[in-house]
Every structure is written in structure tokens, then in C-alpha cells.
N, C-alpha and C positions, 0 to 999 in steps of 0.2 A: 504494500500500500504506500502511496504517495502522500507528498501535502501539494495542496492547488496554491499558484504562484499568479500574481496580479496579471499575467501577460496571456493567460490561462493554460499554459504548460502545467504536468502534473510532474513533481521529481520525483520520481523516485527515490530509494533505497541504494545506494550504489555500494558496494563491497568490495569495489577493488581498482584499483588506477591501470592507467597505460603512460610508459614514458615512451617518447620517442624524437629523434635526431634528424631536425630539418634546418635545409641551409636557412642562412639568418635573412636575405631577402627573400624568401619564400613565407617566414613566419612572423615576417614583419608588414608585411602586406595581405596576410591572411587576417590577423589581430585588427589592422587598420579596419578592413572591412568589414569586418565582426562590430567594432567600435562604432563604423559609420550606419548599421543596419541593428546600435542600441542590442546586440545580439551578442549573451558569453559562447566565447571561442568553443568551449568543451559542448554547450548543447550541438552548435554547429556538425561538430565532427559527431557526437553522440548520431546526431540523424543520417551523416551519410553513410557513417558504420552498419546502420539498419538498413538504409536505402541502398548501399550493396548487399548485404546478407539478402533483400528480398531479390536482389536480379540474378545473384548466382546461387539461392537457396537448392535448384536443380540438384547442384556440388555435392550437398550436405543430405539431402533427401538421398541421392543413387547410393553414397558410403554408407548411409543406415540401412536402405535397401539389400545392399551388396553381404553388410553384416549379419542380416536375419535369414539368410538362404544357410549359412553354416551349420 
């Protein structure tokens, strides 16, 4: 369960981080427009992380599939 946030995003619970290493104009211009669209960087990438998992769910559906024939 989440708590509702003024923008009407719900947050979740999160249990765990991701670090990762991007060149400095890459994440300086990513931040900017995060900053100009009033949007934190992490929901940003929270959704495109989902909005990939749903175009290559395929991936993850065939290995489960693949696992249950054993």
C-alpha cells in the first residue's frame, strides 16, 4: 500500500535502490528536465523501468514458460 501524493501519484513502499554510472552531461541534462517538467528524476526512470518491462514482458513470460515444461 501507498500514501497519495498532491500530484496524484501513489508511492509506494520501495525496499530497495538502484545505483548507476552515467556520463555527467547525460545526467545533467536529464535532472534539468526533470526540474523543468516540476518532475523527481527517480519517478521518471521508476516509469520507464515499467514502460520497458511492459514492451519486453514477452522476455520474462517465454523464461517462466520455458521453466514450467521441466
Amino acid at each position: 500500500m501507498g500514501r497519495r501524493v498532491s500530484n496524484g501519484y501513489t508511492i509506494a513502499m520501495k525496499d530497495s535502490g538502484l545505483r548507476i554510472r552515467v556520463e555527467r552531461e547525460l545526467r545533467e541534462q536529464f535532472l534539468e528536465l526533470c526540474r523543468e517538467q516540476d518532475r523527481p528524476a527517480s519517478q521518471v526512470l521508476r516509469e520507464y523501468m515499467r514502460e520497458y518491462i511492459q514492451r519486453h514482458k514477452h522476455v520474462l513470460e517465454s523464461k517462466a514458460h520455458r521453466g514450467s515444461k521441466s
